[in-house]
N, C-alpha and C positions, 0 to 999 in steps of 0.2 A: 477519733475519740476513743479513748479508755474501753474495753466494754462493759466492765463493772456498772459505768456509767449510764448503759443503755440497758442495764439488766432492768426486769420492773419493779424489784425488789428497791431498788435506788428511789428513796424518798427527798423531794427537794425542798421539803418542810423539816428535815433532821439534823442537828448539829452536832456536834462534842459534849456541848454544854450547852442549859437554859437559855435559847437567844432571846435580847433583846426587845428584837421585831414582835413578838409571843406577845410580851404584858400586855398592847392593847386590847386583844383580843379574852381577857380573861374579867373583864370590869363585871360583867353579869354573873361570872359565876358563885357569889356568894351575896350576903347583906352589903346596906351599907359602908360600913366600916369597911371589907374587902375592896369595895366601889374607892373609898375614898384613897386607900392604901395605892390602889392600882394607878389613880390619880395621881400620887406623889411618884411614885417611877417614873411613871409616863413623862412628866414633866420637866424632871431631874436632868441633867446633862451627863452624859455619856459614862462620866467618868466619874458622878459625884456619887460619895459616899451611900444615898439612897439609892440607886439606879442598882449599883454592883450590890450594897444590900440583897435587893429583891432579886438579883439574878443568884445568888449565894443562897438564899432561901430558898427558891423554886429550885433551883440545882439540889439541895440533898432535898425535898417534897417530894421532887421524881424520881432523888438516886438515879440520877445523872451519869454517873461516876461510873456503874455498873452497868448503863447503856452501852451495845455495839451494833454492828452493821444487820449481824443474825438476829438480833432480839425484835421479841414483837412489838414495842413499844419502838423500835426505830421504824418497823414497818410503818406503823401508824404517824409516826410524825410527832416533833417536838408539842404543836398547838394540843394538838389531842391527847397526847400525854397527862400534857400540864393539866387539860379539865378532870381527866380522870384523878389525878392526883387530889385536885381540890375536893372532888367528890369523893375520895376513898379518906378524908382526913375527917372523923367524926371530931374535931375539938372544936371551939366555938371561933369565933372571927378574930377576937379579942386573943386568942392564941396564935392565932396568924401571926399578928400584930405583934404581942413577943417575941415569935422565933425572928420578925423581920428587925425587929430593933437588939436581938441578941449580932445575928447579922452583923447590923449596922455599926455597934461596938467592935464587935470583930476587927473590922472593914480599917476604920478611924484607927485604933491600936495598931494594926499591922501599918498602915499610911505615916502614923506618927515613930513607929520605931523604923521605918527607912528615913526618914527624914532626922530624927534623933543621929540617926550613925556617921550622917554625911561629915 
C-alpha cells in the first residue's frame, strides 16, 4: 500500500469535494427549514438537479475548492467540516435556502445548455 495512505494524517472522511454520504448527517444542524431542505437531498436521486444543488451549495459553504491534503480542515474530515461551516454562517435558514435554489438554477441552466447543443 501507498504510504501516504497509512500516514495518520490520511483522513477516510475527506474528499475533493462536498460528498454525498455527508448530507445525512447534517439534518440537526439548523431549524426546521435546514431539516426539511436536508430531506429533499437526501431523497433526491444521485443525479437530480436537488442532490448536485446541495452538493454545489455545501461545496462553496466550505470553500471546497481551496481544501488540500495539508489543510486543517482535511485533517478534520469533510462531516466536520460541513458542521462547522453551518455554524460559522450567521444568515438565517431561509438564506440557506437561497443560495441552494441559486444552485439549483445554476445546476438546470448548465443541464439544459448541454442538452440544447446536442
Amino acid at each position: 500500500m501507498l504510504d501516504f495512505l497509512n500516514n495518520k494524517m490520511y483522513n477516510p472522511d475527506t474528499d475533493l469535494i462536498f460528498p454525498p454520504r455527508v448530507i445525512s448527517t447534517l439534518s440537526n444542524e439548523r431549524s426546521s427549514v435546514w431539516k426539511d431542505l436536508v430531506a429533499l437531498a437526501q431523497k433526491s436521486d444521485s443525479d437530480s438537479p436537488e442532490k448536485v444543488a446541495f452538493i454545489l451549495m455545501m461545496a462553496r459553504l466550505n470553500n471546497c475548492a481551496t481544501c488540500n491534503a495539508d489543510s486543517y480542515r482535511a485533517i478534520l474530515g469533510c462531516s466536520t467540516c460541513a458542521r462547522q461551516a453551518l455554524k460559522r454562517f450567521h444568515g438565517t435558514d431561509e438564506e440557506l435556502v437561497r443560495l441552494f435554489d441559486v444552485a439549483r438554477s445554476e445546476i438546470i441552466l448548465y443541464v439544459d445548455s448541454k442538452t440544447d447543443s446536442r
